[in-house]
mmCIF file of the N, C-alpha and C atoms, coordinates in Angstrom:
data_MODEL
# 
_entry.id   MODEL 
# 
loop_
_atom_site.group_PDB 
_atom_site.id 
_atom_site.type_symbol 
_atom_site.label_atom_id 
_atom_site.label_alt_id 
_atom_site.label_comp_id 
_atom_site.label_asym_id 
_atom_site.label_entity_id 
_atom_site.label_seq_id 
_atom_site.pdbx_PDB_ins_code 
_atom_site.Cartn_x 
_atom_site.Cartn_y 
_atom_site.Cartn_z 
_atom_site.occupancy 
_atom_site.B_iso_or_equiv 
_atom_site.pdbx_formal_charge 
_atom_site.auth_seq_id 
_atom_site.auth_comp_id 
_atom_site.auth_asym_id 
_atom_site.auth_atom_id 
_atom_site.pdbx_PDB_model_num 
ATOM 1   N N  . UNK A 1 1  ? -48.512 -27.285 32.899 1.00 0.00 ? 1  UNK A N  1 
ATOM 2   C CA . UNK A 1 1  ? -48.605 -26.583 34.162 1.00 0.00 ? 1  UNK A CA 1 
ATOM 3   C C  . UNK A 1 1  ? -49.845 -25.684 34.138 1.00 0.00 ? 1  UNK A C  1 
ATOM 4   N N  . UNK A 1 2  ? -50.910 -25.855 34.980 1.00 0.00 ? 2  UNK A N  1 
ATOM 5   C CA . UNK A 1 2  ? -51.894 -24.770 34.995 1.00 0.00 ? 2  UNK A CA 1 
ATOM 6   C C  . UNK A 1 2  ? -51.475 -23.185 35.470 1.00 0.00 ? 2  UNK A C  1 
ATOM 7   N N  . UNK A 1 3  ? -52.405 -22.467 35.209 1.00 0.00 ? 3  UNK A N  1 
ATOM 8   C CA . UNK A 1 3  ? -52.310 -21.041 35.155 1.00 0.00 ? 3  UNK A CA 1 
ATOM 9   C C  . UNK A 1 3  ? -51.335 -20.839 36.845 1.00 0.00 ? 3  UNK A C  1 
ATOM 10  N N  . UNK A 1 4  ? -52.287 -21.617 37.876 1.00 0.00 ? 4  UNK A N  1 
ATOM 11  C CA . UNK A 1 4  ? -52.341 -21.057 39.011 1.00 0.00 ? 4  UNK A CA 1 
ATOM 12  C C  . UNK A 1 4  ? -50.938 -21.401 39.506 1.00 0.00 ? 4  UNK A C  1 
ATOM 13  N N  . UNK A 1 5  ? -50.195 -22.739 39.339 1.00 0.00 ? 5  UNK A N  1 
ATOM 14  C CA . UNK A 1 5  ? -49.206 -23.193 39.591 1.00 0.00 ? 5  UNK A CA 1 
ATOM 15  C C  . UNK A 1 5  ? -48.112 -22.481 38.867 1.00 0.00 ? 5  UNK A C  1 
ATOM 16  N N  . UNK A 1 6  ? -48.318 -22.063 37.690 1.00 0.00 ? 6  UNK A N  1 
ATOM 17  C CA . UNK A 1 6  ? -47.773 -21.001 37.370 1.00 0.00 ? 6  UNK A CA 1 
ATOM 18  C C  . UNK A 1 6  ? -47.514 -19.633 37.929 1.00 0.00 ? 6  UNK A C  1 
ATOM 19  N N  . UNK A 1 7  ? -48.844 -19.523 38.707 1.00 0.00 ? 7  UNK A N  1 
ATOM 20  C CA . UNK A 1 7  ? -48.500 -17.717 39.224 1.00 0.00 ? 7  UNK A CA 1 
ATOM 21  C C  . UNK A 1 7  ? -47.593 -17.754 40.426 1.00 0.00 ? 7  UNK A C  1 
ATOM 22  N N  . UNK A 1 8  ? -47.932 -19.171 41.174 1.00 0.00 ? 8  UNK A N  1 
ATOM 23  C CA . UNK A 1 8  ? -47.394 -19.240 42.566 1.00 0.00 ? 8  UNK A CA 1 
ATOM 24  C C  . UNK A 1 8  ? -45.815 -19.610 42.209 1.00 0.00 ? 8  UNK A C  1 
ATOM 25  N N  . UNK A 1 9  ? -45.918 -19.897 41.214 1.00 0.00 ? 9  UNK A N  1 
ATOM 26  C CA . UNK A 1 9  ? -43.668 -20.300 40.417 1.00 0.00 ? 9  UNK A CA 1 
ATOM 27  C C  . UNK A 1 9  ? -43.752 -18.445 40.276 1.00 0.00 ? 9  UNK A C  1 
ATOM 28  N N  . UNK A 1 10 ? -44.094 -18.017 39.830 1.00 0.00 ? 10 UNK A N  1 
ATOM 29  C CA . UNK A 1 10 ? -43.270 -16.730 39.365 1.00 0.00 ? 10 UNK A CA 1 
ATOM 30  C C  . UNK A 1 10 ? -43.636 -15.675 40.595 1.00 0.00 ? 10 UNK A C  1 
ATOM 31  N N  . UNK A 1 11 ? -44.295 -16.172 41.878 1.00 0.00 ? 11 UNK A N  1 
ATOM 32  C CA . UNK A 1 11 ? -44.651 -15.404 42.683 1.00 0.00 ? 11 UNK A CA 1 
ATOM 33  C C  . UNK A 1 11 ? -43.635 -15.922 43.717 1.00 0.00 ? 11 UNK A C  1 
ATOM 34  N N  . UNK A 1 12 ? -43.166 -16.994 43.383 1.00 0.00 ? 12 UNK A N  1 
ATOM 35  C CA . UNK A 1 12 ? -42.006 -17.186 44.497 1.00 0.00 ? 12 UNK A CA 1 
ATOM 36  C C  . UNK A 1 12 ? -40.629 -16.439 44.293 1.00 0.00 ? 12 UNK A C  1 
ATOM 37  N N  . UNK A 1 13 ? -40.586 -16.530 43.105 1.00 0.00 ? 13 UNK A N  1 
ATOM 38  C CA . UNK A 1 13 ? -39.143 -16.136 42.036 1.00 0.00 ? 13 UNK A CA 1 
ATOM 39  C C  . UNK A 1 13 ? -39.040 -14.783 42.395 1.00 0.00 ? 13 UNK A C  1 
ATOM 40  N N  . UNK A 1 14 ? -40.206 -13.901 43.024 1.00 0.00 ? 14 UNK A N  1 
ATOM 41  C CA . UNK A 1 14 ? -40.415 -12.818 42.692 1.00 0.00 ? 14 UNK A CA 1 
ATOM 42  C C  . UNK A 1 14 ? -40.056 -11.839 44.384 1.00 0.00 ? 14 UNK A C  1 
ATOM 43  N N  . UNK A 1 15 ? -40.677 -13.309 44.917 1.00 0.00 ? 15 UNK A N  1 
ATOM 44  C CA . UNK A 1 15 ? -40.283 -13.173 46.241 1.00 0.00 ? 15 UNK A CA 1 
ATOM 45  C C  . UNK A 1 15 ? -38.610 -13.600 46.483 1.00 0.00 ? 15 UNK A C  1 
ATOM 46  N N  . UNK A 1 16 ? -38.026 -14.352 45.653 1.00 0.00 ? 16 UNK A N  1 
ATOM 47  C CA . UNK A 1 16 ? -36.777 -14.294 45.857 1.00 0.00 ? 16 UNK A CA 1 
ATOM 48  C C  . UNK A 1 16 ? -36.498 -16.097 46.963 1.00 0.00 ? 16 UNK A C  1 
ATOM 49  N N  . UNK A 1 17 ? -37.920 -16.876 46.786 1.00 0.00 ? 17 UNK A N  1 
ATOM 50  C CA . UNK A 1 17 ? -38.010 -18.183 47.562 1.00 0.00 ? 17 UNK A CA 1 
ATOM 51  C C  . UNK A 1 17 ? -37.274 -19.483 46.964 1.00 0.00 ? 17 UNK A C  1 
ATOM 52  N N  . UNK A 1 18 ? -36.406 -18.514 45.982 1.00 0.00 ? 18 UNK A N  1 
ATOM 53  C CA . UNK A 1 18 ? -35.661 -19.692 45.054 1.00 0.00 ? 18 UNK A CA 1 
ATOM 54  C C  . UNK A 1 18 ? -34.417 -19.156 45.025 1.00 0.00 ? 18 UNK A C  1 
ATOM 55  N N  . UNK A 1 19 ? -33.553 -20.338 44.898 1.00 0.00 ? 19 UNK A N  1 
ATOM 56  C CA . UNK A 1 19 ? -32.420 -19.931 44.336 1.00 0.00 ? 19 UNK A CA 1 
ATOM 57  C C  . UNK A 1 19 ? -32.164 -18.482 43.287 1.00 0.00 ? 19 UNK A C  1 
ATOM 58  N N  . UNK A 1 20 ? -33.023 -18.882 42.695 1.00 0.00 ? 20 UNK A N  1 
ATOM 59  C CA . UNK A 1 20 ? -33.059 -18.530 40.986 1.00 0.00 ? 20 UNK A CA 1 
ATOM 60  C C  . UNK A 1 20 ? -33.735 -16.540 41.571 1.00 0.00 ? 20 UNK A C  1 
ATOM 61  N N  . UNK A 1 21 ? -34.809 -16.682 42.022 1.00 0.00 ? 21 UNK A N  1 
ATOM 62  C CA . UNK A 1 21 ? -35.362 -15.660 42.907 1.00 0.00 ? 21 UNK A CA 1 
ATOM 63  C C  . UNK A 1 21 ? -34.817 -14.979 43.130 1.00 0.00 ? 21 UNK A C  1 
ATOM 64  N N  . UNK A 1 22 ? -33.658 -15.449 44.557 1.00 0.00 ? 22 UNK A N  1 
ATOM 65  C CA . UNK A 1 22 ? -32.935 -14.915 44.927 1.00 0.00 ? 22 UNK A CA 1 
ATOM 66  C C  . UNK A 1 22 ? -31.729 -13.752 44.500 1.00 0.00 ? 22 UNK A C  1 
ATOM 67  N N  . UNK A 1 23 ? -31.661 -14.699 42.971 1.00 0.00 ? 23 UNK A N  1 
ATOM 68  C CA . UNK A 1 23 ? -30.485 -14.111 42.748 1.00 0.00 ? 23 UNK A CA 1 
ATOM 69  C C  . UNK A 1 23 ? -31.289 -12.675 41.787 1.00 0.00 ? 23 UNK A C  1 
ATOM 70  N N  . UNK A 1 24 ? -32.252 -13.146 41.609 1.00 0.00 ? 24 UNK A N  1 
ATOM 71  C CA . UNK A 1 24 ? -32.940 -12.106 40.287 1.00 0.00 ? 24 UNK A CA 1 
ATOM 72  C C  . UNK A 1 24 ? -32.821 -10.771 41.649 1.00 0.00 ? 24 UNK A C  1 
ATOM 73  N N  . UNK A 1 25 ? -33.579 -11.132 42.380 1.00 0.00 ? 25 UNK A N  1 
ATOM 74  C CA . UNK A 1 25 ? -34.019 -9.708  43.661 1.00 0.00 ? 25 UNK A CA 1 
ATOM 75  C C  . UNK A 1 25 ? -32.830 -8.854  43.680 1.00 0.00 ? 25 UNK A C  1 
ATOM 76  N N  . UNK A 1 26 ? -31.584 -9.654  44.044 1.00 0.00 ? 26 UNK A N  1 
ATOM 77  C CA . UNK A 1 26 ? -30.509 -9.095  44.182 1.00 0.00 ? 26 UNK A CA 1 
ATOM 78  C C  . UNK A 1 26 ? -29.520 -8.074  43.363 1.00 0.00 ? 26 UNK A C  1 
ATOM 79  N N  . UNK A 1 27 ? -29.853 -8.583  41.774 1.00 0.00 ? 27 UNK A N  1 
ATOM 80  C CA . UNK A 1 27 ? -29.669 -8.294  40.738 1.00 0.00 ? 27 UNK A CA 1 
ATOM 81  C C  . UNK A 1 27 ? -30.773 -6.313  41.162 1.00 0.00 ? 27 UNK A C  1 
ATOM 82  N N  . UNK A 1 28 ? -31.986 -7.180  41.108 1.00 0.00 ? 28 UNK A N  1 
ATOM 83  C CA . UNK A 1 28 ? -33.071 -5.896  40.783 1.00 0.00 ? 28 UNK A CA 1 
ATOM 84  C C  . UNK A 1 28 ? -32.110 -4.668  41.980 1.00 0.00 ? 28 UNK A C  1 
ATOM 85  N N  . UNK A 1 29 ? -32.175 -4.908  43.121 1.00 0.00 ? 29 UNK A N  1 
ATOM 86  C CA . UNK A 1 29 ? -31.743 -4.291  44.233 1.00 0.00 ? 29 UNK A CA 1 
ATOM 87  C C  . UNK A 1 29 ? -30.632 -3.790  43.838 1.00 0.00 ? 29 UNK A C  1 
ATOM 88  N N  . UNK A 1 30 ? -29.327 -3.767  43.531 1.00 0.00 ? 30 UNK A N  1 
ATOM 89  C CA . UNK A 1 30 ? -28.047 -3.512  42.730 1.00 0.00 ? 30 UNK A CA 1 
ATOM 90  C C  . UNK A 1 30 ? -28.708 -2.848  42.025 1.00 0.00 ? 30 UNK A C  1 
ATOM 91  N N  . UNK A 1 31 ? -29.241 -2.625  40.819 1.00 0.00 ? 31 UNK A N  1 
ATOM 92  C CA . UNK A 1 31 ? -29.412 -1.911  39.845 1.00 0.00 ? 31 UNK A CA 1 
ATOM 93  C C  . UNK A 1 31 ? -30.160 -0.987  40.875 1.00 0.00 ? 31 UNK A C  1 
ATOM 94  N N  . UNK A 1 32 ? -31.014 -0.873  41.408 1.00 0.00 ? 32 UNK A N  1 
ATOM 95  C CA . UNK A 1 32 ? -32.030 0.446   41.910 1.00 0.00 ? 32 UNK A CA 1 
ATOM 96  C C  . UNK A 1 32 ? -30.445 1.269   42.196 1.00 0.00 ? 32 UNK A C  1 
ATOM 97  N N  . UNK A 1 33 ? -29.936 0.600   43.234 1.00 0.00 ? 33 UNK A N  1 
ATOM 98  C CA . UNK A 1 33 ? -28.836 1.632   44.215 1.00 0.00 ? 33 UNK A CA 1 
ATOM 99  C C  . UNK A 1 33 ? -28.036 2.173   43.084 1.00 0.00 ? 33 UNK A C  1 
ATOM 100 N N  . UNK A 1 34 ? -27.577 1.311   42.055 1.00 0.00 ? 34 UNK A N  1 
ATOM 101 C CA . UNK A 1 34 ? -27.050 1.911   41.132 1.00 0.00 ? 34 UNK A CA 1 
ATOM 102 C C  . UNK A 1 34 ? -27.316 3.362   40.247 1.00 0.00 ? 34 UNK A C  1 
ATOM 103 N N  . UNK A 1 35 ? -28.917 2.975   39.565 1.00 0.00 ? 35 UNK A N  1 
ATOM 104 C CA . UNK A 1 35 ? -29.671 4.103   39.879 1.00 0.00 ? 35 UNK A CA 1 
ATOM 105 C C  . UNK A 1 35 ? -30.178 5.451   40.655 1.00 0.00 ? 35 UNK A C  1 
ATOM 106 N N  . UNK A 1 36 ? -30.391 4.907   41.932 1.00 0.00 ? 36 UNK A N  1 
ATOM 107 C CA . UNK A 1 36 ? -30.260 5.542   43.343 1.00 0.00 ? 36 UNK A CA 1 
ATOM 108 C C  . UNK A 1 36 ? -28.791 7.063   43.026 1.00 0.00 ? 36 UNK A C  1 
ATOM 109 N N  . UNK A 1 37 ? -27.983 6.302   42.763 1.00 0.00 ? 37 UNK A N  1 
ATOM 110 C CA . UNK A 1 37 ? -26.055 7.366   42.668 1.00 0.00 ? 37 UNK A CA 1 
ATOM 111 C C  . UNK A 1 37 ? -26.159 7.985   42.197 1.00 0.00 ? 37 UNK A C  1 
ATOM 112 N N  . UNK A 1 38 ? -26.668 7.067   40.427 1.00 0.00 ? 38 UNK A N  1 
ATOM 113 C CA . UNK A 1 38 ? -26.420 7.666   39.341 1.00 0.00 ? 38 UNK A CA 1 
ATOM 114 C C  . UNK A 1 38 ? -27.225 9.160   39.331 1.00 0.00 ? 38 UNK A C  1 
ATOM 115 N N  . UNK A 1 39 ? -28.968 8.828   39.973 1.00 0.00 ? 39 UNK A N  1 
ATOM 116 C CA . UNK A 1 39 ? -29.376 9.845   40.104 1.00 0.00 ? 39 UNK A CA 1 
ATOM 117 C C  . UNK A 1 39 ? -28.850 11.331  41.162 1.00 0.00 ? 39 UNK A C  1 
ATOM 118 N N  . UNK A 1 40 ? -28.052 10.963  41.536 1.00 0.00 ? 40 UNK A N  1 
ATOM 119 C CA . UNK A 1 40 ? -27.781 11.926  42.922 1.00 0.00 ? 40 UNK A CA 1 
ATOM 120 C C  . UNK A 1 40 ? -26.713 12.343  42.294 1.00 0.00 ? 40 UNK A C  1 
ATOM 121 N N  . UNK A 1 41 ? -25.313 11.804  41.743 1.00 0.00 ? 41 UNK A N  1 
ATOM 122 C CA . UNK A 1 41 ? -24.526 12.411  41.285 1.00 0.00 ? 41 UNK A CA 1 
ATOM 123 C C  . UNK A 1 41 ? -25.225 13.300  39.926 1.00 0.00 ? 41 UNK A C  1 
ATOM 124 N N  . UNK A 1 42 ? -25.832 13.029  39.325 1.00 0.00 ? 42 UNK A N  1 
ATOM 125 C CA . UNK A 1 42 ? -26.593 14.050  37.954 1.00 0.00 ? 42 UNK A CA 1 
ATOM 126 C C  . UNK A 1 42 ? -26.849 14.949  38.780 1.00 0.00 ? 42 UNK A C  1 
ATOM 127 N N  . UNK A 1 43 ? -27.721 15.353  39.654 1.00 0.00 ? 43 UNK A N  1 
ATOM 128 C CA . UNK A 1 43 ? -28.469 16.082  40.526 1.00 0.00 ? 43 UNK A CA 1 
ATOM 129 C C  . UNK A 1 43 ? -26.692 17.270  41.078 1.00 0.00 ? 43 UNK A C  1 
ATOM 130 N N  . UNK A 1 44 ? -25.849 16.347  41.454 1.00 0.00 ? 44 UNK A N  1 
ATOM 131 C CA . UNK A 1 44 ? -24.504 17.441  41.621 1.00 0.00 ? 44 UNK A CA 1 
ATOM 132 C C  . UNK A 1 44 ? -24.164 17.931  40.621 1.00 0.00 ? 44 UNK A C  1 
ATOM 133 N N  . UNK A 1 45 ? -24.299 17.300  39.724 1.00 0.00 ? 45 UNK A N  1 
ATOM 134 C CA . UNK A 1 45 ? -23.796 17.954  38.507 1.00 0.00 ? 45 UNK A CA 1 
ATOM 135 C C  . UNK A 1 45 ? -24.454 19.042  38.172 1.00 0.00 ? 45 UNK A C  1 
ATOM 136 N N  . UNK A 1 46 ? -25.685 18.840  37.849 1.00 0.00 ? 46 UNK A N  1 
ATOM 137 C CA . UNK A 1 46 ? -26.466 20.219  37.729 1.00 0.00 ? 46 UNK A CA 1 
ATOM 138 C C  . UNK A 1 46 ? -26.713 21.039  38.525 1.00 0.00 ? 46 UNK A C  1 
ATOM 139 N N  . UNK A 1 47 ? -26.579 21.411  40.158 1.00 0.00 ? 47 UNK A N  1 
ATOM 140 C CA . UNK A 1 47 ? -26.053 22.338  40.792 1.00 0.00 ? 47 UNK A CA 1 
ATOM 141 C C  . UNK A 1 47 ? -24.932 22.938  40.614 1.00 0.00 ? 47 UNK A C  1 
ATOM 142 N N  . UNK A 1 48 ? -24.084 22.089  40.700 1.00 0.00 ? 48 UNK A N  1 
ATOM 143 C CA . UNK A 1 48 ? -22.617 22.539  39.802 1.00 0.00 ? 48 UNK A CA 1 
ATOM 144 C C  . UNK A 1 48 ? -22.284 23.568  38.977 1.00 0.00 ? 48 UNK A C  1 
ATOM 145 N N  . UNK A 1 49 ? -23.164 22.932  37.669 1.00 0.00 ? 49 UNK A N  1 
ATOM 146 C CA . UNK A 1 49 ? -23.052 23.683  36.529 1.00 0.00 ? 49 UNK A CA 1 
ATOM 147 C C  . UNK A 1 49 ? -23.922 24.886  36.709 1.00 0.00 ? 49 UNK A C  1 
ATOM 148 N N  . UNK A 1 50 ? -25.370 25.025  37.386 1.00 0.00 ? 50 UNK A N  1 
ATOM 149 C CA . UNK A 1 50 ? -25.945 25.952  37.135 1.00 0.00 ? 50 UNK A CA 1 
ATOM 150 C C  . UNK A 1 50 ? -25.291 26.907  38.018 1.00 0.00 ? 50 UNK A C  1 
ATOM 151 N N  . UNK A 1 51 ? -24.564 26.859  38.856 1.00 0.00 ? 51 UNK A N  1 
ATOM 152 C CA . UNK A 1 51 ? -23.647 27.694  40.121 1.00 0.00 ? 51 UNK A CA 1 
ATOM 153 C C  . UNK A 1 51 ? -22.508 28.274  39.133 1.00 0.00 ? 51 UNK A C  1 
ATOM 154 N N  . UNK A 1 52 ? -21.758 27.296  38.434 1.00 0.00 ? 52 UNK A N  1 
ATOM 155 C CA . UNK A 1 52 ? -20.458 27.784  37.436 1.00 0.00 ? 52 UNK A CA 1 
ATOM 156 C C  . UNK A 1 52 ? -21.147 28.730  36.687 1.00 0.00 ? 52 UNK A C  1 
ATOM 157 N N  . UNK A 1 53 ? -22.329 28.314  36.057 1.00 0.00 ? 53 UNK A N  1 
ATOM 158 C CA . UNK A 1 53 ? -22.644 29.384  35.139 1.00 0.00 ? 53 UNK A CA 1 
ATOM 159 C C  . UNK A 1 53 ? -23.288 30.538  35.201 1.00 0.00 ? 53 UNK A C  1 
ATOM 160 N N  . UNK A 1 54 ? -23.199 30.637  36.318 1.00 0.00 ? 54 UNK A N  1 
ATOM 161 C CA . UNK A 1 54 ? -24.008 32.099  37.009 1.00 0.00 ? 54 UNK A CA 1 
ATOM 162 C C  . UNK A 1 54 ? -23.572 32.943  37.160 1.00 0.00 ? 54 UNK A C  1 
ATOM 163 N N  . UNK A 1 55 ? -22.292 32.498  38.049 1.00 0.00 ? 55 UNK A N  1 
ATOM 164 C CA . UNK A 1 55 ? -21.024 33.403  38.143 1.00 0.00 ? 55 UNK A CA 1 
ATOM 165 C C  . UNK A 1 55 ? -20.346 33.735  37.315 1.00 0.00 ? 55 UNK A C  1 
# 
């Protein structure tokens, strides 16, 4: 497989123009939001705590 036919396979995958693509994007997307929480609930937490411990 040359270079170029190569970039345009992993540029589709990437775009999500495949099956295979598809499912990767979806995967990536899930994890951000997951991320996305995880970060926001930490963020309560440490208001939280720095509020508990003030008082």
């Amino acid at each position: 497989m040359s270079l170029k036919s190569n970039k345009l396979n992993m540029m589709n995958i990437v775009r999500g123009n495949t099956a295979q693509g598809d499912l990767a994007g979806r995967d990536i997307y899930k994890n951000y939001n997951v991320a996305r929480e995880l970060t926001a609930m930490a963020k309560l937490v440490e208001q939280y705590l720095a509020e508990t411990l003030e008082g």
